[in-house]
Every structure is written in structure tokens, then in C-alpha cells.
C-alpha positions in Angstrom: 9.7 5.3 -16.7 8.3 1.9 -16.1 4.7 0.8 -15.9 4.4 -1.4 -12.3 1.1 -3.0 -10.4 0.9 -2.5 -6.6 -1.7 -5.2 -5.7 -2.5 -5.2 -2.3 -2.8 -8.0 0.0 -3.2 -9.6 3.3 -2.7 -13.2 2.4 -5.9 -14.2 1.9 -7.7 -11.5 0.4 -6.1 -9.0 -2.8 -7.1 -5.7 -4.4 -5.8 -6.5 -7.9 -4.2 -3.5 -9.8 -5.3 -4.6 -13.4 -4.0 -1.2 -14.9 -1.2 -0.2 -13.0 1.4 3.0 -12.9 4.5 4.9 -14.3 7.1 4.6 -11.8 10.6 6.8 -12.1 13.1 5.0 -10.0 13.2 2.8 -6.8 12.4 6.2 -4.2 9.4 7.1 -6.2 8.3 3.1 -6.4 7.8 3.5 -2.6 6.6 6.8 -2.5 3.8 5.2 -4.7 3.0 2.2 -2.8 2.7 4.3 -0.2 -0.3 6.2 -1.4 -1.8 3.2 -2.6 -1.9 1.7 0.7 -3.2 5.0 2.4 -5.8 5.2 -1.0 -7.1 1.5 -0.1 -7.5 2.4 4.1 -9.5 5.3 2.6 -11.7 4.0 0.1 -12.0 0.4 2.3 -12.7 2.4 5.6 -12.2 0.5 8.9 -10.6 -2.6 9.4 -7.6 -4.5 10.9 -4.4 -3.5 8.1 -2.3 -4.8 10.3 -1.1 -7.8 7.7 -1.7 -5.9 4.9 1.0 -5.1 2.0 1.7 -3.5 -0.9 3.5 -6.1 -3.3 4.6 -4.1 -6.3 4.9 -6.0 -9.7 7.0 -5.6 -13.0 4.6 -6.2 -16.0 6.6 -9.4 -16.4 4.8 -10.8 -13.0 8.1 -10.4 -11.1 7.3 -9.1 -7.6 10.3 -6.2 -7.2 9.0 -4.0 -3.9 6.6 -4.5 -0.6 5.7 -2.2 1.2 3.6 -2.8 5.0 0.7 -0.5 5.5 1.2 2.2 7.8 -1.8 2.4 10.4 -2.3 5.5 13.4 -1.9 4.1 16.6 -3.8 5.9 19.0 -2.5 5.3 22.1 -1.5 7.7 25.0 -0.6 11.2 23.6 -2.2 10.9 20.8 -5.8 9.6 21.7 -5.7 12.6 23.6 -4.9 15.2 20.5 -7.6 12.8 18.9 -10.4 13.1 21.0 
């Protein structure tokens, strides 16, 4: 296992990951920037994620994975379910 940071960022503004996490292998990489992303929409609340990324960093610095955040759009079926 290696120890990576997933720092998320829009361009202009970043949630540093200071401590960072034990990865096994390139699937569970994503997997984890994943719920890092979803953790961050949580804790943040509402706002526009729509240029918002995941940028996953060795401890060397070098950027290896990025991963978009994944909004809910709400639009026609399911507003409907929503509401």
C-alpha cells in the first residue's frame, strides 16, 4: 500500500489533504477520490462543483490521478422522484 493526498480543487480555491491515505492499487485510488469528493459536497453543503476535482498526489508531489466530482442533476424524471 501507498500513502497518497487527494486535494481538492476548483482552480482557484483547494481543500489541502495535509495527512493523506493508504491506497491498494489504481481501482481502489479512484474508489477513494471518489468518497472524498462526495465527503467534501457533504461537509461543504451547497454550491456550484461543477469545476471541481479530485487531484490525487504521490508523497513525492507527483500528481498521479483526477477525478471530476459527480453532482445529481435534477432534471425531468428525477425532480419528480425528488420532490
Amino acid at each position: 500500500m501507498m500513502r497518497y493526498r487527494f486535494h481538492c480543487t476548483n482552480g482557484s480555491e483547494c481543500i489541502l489533504d495535509a495527512e493523506g491515505s493508504l491506497v491498494r492499487g489504481p481501482a481502489a485510488l479512484a474508489r477513494r477520490a471518489r468518497t472524498v469528493a462526495e465527503a467534501t459536497m457533504r461537509s461543504i453543503g451547497a454550491a456550484d462543483w461543477a469545476e471541481w476535482r479530485v487531484s490525487v498526489h504521490d508523497l513525492n508531489g507527483q500528481r498521479v490521478w483526477v477525478e471530476p466530482f459527480v453532482t445529481q442533476d435534477l432534471s425531468g424524471e428525477d425532480a419528480a422522484l425528488a420532490a
